[in-house]
ChimeraX commands (.cxc) that place a marker at each C-alpha (Angstrom):
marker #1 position 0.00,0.00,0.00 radius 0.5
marker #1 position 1.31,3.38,-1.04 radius 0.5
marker #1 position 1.07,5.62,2.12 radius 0.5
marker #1 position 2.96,8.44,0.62 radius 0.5
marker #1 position -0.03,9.45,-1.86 radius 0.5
marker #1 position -2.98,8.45,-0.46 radius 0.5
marker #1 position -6.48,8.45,-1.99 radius 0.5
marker #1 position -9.50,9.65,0.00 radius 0.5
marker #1 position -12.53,7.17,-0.32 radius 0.5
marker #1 position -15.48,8.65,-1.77 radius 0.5
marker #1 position -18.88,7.99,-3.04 radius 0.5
marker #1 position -21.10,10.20,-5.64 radius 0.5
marker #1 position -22.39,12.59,-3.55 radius 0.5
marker #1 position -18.35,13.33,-1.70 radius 0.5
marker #1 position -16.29,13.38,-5.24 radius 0.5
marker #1 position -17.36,17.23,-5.49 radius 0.5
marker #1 position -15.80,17.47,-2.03 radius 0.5
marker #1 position -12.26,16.57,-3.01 radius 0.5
marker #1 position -11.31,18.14,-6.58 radius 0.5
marker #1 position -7.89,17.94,-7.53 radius 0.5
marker #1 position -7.36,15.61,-5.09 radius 0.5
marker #1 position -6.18,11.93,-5.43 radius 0.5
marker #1 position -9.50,9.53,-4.76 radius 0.5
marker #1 position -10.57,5.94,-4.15 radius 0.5
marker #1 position -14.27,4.89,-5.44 radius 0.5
marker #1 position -15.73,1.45,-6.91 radius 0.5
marker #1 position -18.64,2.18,-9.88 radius 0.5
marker #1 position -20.48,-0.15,-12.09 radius 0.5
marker #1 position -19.51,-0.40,-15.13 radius 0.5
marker #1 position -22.77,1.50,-17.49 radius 0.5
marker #1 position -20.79,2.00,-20.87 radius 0.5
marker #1 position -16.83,1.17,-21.92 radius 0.5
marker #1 position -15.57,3.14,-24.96 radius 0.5
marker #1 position -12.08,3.82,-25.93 radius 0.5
marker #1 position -10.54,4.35,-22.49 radius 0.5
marker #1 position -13.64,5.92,-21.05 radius 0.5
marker #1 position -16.08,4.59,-18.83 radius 0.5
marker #1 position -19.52,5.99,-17.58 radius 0.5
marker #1 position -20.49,4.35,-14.47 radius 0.5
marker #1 position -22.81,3.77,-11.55 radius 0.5
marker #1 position -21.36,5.10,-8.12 radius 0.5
marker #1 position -22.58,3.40,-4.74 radius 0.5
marker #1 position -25.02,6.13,-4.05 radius 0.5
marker #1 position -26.61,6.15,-7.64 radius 0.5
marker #1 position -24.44,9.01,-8.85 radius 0.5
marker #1 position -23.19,9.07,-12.55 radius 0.5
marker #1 position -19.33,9.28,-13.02 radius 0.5
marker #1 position -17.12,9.48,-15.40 radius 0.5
marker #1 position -13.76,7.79,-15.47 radius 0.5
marker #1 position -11.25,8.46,-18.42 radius 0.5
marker #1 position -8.15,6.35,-19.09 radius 0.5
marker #1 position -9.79,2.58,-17.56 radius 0.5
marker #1 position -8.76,-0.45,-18.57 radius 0.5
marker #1 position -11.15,-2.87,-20.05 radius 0.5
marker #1 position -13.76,-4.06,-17.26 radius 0.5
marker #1 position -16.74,-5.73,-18.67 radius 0.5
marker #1 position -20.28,-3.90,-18.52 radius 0.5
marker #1 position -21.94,-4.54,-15.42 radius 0.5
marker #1 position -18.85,-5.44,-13.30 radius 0.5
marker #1 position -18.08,-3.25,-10.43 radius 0.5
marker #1 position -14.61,-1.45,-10.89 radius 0.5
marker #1 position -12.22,0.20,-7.97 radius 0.5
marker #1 position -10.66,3.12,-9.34 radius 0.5
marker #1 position -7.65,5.27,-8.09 radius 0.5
marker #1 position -7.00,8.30,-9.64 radius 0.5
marker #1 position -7.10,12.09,-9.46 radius 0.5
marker #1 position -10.80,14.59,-9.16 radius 0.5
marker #1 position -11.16,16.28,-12.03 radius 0.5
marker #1 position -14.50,17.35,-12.44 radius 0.5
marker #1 position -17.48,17.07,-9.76 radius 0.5
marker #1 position -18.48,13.67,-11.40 radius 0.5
marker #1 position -15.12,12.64,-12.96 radius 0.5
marker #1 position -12.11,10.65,-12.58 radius 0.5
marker #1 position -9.02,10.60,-14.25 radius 0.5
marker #1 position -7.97,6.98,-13.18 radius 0.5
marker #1 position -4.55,5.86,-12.23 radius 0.5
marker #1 position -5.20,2.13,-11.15 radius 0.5
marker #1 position -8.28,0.44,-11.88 radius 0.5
marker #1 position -9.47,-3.30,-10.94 radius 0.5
marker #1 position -11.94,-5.40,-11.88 radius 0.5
marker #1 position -14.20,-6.46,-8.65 radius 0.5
marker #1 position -16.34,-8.97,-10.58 radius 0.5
marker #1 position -20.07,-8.95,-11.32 radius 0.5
marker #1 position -20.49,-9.03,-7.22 radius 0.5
marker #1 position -20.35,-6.14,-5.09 radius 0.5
marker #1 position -21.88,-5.15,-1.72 radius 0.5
marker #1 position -22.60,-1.08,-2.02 radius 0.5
marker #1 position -24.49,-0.79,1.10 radius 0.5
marker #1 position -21.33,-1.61,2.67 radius 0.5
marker #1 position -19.02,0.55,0.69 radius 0.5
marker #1 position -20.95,3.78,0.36 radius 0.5
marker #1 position -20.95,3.52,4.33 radius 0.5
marker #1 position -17.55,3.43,4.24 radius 0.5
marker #1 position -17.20,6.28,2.38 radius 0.5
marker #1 position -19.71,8.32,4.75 radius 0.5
marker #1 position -17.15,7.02,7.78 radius 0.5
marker #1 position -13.77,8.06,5.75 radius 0.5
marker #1 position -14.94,11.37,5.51 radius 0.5
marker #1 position -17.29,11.66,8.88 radius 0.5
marker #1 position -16.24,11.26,12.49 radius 0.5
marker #1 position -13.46,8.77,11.43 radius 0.5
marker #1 position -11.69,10.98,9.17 radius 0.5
marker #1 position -8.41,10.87,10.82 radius 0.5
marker #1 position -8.02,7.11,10.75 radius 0.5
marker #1 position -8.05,7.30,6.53 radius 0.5
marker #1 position -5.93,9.87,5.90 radius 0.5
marker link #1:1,2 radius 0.2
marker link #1:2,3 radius 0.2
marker link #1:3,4 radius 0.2
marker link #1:4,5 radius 0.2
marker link #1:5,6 radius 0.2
marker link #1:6,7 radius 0.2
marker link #1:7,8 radius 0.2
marker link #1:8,9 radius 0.2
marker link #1:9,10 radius 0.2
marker link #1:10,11 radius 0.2
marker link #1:11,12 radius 0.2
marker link #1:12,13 radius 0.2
marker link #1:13,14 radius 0.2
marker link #1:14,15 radius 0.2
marker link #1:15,16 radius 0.2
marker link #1:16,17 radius 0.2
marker link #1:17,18 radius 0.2
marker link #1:18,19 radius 0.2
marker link #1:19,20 radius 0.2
marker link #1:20,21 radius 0.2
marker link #1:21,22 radius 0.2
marker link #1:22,23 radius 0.2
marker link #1:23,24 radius 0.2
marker link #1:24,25 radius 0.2
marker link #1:25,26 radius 0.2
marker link #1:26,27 radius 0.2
marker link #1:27,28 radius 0.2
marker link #1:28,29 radius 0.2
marker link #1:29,30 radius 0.2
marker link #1:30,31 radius 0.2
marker link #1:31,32 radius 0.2
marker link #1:32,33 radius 0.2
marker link #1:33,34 radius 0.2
marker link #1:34,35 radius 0.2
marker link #1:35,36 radius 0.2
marker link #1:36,37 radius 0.2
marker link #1:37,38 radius 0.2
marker link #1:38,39 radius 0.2
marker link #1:39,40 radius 0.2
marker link #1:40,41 radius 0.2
marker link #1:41,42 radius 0.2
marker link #1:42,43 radius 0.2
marker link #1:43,44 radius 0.2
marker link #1:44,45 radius 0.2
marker link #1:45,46 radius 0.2
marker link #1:46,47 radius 0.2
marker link #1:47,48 radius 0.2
marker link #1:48,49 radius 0.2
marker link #1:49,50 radius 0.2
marker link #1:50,51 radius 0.2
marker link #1:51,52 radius 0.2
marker link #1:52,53 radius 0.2
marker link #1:53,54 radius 0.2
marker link #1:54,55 radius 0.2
marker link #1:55,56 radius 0.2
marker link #1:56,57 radius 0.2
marker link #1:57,58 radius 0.2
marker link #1:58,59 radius 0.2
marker link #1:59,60 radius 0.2
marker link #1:60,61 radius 0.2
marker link #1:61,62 radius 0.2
marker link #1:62,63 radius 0.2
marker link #1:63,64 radius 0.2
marker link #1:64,65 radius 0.2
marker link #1:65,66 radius 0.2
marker link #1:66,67 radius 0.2
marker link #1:67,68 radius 0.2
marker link #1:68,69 radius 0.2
marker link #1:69,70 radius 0.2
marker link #1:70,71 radius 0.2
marker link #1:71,72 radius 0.2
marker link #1:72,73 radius 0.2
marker link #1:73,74 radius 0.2
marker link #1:74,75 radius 0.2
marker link #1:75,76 radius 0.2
marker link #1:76,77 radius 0.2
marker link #1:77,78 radius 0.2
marker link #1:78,79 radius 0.2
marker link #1:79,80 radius 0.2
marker link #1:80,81 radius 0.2
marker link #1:81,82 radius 0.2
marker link #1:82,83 radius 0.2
marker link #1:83,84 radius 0.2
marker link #1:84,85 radius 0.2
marker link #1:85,86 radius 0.2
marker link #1:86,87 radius 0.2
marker link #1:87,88 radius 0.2
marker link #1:88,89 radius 0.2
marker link #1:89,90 radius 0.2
marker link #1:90,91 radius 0.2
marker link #1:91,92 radius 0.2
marker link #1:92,93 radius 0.2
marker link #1:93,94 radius 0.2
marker link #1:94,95 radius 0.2
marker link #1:95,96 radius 0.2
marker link #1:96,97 radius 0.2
marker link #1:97,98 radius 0.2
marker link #1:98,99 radius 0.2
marker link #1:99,100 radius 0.2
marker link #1:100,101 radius 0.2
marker link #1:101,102 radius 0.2
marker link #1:102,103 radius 0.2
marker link #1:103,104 radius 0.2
marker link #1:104,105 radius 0.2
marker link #1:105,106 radius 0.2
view
């Protein structure tokens, strides 16, 4: 784990919240084009994320990379989760990351 860059988690609704900053999210794959894929965040948000590798359509996909618009990603690392994903669980992750137990992810 790199510790000397590290990415914030965030869902949707917190992306807005940390522009220009480096960021951790998972989405579902929606649409894969040439680099570029539009995806489903874990609160029902629309993102873009430009420079993916291929991930099949419907998989869920981590992806590290850098804020650059309120509802995009430029992506760094990206992995395929598989077709399987609990969002409940992540998108209250998120809420913690950047809540009361901000200091203990970052």
């Amino acid at each position: 784990m790199d510790t000397t860059t590290p990415a914030v988690f965030v869902n949707g609704e917190l992306l807005k919240l940390h522009m220009s900053q480096r960021v951790r999210t998972v989405v579902q794959v929606m649409q894969n084009e040439g680099g570029t894929v539009l995806g489903q965040s874990t609160d029902n948000h629309q993102l873009t994320v430009k420079g993916t590798t291929s991930v099949p359509v419907t998989h869920f996909m981590e992806v590290i990379g850098v804020a650059d618009g309120p509802q995009s990603i430029r992506a760094e690392i990206c992995t395929d989760f598989g077709s399987n994903f609990d969002t409940a669980s992540f998108n209250g992750l998120c809420k913690l990351a950047n809540g009361e137990f901000k200091n203990f992810y970052m």
